[in-house]
C-alpha positions as CSV (number, residue, x, y, z in Angstrom):
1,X,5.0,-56.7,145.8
2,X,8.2,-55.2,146.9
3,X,9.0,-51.6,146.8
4,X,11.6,-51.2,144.1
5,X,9.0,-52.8,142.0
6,X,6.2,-50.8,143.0
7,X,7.9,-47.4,143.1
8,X,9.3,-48.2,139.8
9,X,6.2,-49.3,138.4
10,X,4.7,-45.6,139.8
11,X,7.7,-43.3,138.5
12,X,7.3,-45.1,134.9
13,X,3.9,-43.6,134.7
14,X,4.5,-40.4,136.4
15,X,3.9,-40.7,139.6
16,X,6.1,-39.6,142.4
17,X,5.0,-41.1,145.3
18,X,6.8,-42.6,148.3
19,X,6.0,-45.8,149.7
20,X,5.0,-44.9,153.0
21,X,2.8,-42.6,150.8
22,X,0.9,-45.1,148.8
23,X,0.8,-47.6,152.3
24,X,-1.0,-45.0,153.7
25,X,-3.6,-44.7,150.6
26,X,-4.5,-47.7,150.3
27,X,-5.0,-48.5,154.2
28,X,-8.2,-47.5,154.3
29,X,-9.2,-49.7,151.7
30,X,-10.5,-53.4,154.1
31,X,-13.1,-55.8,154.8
32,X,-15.3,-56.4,158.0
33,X,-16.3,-60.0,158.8
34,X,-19.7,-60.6,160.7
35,X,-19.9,-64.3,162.0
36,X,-23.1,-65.2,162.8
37,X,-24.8,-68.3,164.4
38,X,-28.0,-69.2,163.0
39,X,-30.3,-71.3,165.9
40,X,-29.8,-74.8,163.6
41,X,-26.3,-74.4,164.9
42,X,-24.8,-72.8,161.2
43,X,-22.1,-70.1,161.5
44,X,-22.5,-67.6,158.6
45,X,-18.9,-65.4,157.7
46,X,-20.2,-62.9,156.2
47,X,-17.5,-60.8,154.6
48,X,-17.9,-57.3,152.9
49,X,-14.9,-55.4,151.5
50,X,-14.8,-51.2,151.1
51,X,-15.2,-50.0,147.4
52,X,-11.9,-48.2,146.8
53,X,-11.8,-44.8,146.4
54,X,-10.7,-42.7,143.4
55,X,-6.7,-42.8,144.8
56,X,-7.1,-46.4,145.4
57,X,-8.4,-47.2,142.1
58,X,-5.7,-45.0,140.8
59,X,-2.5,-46.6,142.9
60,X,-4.0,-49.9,141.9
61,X,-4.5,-49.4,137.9
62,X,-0.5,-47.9,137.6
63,X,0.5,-50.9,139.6
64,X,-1.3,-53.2,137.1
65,X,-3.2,-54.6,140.1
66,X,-7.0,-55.9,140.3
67,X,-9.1,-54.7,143.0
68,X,-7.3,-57.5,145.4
69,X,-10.9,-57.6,147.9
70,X,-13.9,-59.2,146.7
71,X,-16.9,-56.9,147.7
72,X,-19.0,-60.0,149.5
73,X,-18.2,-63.3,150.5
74,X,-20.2,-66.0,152.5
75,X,-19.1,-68.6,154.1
76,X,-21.5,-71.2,156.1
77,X,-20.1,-74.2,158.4
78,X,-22.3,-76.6,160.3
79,X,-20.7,-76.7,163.8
């Protein structure tokens, strides 16, 4: 999303915020990924996301956007 659009999209509903601003928000906002190797030889990604905090949820709802990060996701390969 570009910054025109977002900063429009935040004025339109009142909100003044600066990019750099709403960068640094939502920053804080991630996923960890735990690879793991079972002893059959099957590597587990295990990936849980953050739940986003009030702001978050906030900068994300005027913005129209879904919580972009899944809160787990697993992923086995066979090596």
């Amino acid at each position: 999303m570009s910054r025109i659009v977002s900063s429009f999209s935040l004025r339109s509903n009142d909100d003044t915020r600066s990019w750099s601003t709403i960068k640094e928000q939502v920053s804080t906002h991630a996923r960890t990924t735990m690879v793991l190797t079972n002893d059959e030889g099957i590597v587990n990604h295990i990936r849980v996301s953050s739940v986003p905090e009030p702001t978050q949820r906030k900068i994300y709802s005027l913005l129209g956007v879904r919580d972009p990060l899944k809160r787990i996701k697993t992923v086995a390969t066979r090596l």
